[in-house]
C-alpha positions in Angstrom: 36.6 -46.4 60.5 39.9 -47.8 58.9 37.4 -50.3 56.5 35.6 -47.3 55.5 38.6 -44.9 54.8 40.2 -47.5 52.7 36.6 -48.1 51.1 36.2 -44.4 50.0 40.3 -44.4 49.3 39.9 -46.3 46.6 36.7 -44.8 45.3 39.2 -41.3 45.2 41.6 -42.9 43.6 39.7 -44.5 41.4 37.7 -41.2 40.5 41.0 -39.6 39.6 42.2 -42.0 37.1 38.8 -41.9 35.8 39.0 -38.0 35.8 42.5 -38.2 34.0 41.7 -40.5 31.1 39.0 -38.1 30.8 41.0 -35.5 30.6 43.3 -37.1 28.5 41.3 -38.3 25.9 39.4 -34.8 25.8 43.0 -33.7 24.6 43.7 -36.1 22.6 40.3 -35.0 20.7 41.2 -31.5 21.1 44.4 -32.1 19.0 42.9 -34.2 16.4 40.0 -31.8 16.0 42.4 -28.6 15.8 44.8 -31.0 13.4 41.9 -32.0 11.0 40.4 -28.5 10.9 45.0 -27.2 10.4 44.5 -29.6 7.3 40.9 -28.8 5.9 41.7 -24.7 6.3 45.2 -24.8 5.0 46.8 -28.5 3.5 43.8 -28.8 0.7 43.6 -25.1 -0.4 47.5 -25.1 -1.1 47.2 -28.5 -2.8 44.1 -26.9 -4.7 46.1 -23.6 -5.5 49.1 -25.5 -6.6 46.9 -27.6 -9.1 45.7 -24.7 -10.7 49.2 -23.1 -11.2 50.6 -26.4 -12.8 47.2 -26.6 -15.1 46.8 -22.6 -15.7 46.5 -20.8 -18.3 49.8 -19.2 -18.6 51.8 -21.2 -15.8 55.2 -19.6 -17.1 53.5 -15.7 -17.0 54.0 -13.0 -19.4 51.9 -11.7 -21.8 49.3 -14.0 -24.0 49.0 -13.6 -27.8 45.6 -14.5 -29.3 45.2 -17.2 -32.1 42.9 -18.2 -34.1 39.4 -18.4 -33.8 36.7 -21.3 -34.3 33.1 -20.3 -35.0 30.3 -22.6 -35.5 26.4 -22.7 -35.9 23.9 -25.2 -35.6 19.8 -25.9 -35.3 19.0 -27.7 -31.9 15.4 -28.4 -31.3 13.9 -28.4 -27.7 15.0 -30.9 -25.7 18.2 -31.4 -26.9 21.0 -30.5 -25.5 24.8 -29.1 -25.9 27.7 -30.0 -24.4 30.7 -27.9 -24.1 34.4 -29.9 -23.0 37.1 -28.2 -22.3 40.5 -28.5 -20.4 42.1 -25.6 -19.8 39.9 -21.9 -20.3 36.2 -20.3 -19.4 33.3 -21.4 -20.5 30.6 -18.7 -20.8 27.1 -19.0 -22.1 24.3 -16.6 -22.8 21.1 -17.3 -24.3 19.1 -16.2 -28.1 16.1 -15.9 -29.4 16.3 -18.6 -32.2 16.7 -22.1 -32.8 20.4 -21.9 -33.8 23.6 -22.3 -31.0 26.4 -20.4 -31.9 29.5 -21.1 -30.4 33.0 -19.1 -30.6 36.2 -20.4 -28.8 39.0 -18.1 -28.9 42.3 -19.9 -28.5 45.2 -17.5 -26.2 49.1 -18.5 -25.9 52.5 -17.4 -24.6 55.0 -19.8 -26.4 52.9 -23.3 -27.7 51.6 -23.7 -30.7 48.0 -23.2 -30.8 47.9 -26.4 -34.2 48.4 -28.3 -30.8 45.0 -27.8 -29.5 41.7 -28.7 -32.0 38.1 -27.7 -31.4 35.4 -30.1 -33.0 32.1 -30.4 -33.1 30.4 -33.8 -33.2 26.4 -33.9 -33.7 24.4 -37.0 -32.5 21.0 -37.6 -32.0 20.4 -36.2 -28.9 22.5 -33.0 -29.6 25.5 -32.0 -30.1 28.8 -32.3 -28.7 31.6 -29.8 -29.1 35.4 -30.5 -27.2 38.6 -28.5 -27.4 41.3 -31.7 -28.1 44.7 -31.2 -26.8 47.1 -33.3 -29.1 46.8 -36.9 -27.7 42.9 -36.6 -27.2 40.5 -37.8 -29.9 37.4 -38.6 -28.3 34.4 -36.4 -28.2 30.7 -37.6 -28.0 27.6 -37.6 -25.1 29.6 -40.8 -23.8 30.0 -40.6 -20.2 33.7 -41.5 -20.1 34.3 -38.3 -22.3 33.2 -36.2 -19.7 34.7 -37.5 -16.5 37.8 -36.0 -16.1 38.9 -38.5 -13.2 38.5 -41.5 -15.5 40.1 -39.8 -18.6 43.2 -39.0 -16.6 43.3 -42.4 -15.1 42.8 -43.9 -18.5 45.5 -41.7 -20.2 49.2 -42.1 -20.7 51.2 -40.0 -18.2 52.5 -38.3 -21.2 49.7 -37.3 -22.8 48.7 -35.3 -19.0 52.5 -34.0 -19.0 52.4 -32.9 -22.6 49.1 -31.1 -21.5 50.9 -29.5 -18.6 53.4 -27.9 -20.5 51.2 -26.7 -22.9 49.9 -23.0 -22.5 47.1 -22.9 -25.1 44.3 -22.0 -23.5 40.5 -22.0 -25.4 38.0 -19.9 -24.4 34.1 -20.5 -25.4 31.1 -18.2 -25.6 28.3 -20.1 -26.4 24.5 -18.5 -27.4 21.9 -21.1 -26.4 18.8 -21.1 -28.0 15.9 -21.6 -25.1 14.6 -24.6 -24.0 17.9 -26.7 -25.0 19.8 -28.2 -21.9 23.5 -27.7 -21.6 26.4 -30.2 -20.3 29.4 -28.0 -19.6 32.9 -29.0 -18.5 36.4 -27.7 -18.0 39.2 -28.5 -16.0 41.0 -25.7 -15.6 38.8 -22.3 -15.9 35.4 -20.9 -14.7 31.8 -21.4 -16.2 29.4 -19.3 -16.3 25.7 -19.4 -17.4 23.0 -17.2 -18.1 19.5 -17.2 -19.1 19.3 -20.4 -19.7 16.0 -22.4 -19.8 16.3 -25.9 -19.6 17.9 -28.8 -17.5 22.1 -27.6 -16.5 24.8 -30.0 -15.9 28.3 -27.2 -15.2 31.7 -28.6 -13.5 35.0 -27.2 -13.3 37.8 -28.7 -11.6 39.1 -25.5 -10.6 37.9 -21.8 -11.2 34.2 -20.9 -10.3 31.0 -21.7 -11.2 27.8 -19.4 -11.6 24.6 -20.4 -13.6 21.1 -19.5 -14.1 18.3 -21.1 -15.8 14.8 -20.8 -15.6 14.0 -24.6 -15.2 15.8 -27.0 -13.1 17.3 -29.9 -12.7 20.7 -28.6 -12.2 23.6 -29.5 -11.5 26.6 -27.1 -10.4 30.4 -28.1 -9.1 33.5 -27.3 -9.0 36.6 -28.5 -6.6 38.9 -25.5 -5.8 36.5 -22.6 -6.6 32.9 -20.7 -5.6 29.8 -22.4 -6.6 26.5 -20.5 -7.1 23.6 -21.8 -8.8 19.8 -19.8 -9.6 17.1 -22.2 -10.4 13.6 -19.7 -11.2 10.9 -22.8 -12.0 11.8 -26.0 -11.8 10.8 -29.0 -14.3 9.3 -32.5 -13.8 12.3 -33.4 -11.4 14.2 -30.3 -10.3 16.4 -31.9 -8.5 19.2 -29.2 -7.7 23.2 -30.5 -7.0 25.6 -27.5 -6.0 29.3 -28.4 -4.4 33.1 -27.4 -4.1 35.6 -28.9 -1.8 37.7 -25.2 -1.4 34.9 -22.7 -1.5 31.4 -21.4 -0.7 28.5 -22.7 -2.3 24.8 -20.8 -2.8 21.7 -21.7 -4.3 18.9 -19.5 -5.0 15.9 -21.4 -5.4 11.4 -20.5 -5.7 10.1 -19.0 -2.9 7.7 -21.8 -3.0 10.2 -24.8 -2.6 8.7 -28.4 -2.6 12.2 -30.1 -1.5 14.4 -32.6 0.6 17.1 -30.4 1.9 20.8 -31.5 3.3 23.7 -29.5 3.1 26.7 -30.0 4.4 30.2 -28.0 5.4 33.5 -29.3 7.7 34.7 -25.3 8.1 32.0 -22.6 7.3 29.1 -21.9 8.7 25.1 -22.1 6.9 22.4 -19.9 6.7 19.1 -20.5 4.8 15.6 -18.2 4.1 13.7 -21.5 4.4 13.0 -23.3 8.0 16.0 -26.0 8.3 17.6 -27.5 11.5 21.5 -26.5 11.5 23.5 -28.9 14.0 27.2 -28.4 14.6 29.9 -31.0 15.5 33.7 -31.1 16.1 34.5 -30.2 13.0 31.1 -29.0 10.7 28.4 -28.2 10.0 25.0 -30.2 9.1 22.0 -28.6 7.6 18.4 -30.6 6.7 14.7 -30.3 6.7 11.9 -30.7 4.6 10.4 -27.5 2.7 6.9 -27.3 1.8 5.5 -30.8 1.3 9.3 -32.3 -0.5 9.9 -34.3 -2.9 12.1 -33.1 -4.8 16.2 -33.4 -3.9 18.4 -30.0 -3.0 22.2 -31.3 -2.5 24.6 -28.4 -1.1 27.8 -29.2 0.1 31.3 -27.8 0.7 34.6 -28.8 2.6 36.0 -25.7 3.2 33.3 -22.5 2.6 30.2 -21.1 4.1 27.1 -22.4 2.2 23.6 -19.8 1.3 20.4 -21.0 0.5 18.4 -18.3 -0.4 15.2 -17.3 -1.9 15.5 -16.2 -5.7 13.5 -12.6 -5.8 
């Protein structure tokens, strides 16, 4: 009797160091789940907020004077396309009938001089390309290391990024796209918005929001500390469709009759689609991905902090 007791003692006491480790580490978790979800809902917001109050439009307040005004017009066949960079103002673009893009940027200020900040326009043979220059920044083309802003800032002189700071010009576009040309549009600071457009879309902003529409895809939406929604009606040879933020919701309106790959993704916001997907949950987010109709094609949502829509375009 004593050789079984002292058997099925240790079995006890063995069970309840097993039971508190248990325990233990299912607090630990607890902490670190509550911790990283503290972080995702309130640390990258505030750092996201305070990035667009030290890039903003008028970070010192008061009331904006306007300046002057650059207009331009230009033939663009199908098939090309435009690109639009800017660093701190909207970007808004509508569509015409013609064959001719016209563009108008509008330049605001409170106290800087608006000479600071030029607006060119560079044709090429793909296009054209058309960038508001703060003073320090000369380059404007289709290259890829004029449009990443990551690299540029990286690559640039801290002066050049504090000069930029303290300036308060802001440039605002409104472009009218003829149909059928594609459209590369960029800001760091401001929203973009697109309509009726009818060709391929490439729009990012670092912060502000993002809304677009074109009748063919592929497109291409995102921002980092702002609201993402992207309408694709037909899609071309590809229509591969790309829609994200890091601080805000993200929704894509797509065909009825979708031909796609589907993943999207969220860490605190929840996901709800019109087509048949499989939604998991984790700790800390949600996952989101199926195949639609016979797929193919790629459909990339994703957000760090939002609730993401995928919805049927009607």
């Amino acid at each position: 009797m004593s050789a079984f007791w002292d058997t099925w003692r240790k079995e006890i006491i063995r069970g309840a160091a097993l039971f508190c480790a248990v325990l233990a580490i299912g607090l630990f978790v607890n902490y670190a789940v509550g911790r990283g979800r503290q972080i995702v809902v309130t640390s990258i917001p505030a750092a996201l907020r305070d990035l667009r109050s030290e890039f903003g439009a008028d970070p010192g307040g008061g009331p904006r004077s306007t300046g002057g005004t650059w207009i331009y017009k230009a033939k663009l066949a199908p098939k090309q396309r435009l690109s639009v960079r800017n660093t701190r103002g909207s970007i808004m673009v509508g569509s015409t009938s013609g064959d001719t893009v016209q563009i108008t940027a509008v330049k605001t200020y409170r106290s800087s001089d608006t000479g600071s900040v030029r607006v060119v326009a560079v044709p090429y043979d793909g296009g054209i390309a058309v960038c508001a220059l703060w003073e320090g920044d000369d380059a404007c083309g289709p290259g890829e290391s004029n449009w990443n802003f990551r690299e540029r800032r990286h690559g640039e002189s801290d002066l050049n990024w504090r000069g930029r700071r303290h300036n308060d010009v802001a440039v605002d576009f409104t472009v009218r796209l003829p149909r059928n040309v594609g459209l590369r549009a960029a800001t760091f600071v401001g929203d973009v918005h697109v309509t009726g457009a009818r060709a391929p879309l490439d729009v990012r902003t670092v912060s502000g929001d993002v809304d677009a529409v074109t009748a063919r895809g592929p497109a291409t939406a995102e921002s980092k500390n702002g609201n993402v929604r992207i309408r694709v009606e037909t899609f071309g040879d590809t229509g591969d469709v790309s829609a994200s933020t890091l601080n805000g919701s993200v929704t894509a309106e797509l065909p009825a009759q979708l031909d796609a790959d589907v993943s999207a993704k969220t860490v605190n916001g929840s996901i709800a689609s019109d087509y048949p997907l499989t939604v998991s949950g984790k700790f800390m987010g949600h996952d989101a991905v199926g195949t639609v109709g016979r797929g193919g094609r790629r459909v990339r949502l994703e957000t760090v902090n939002g609730s993401i829509k995928l919805k049927k375009a009607v």
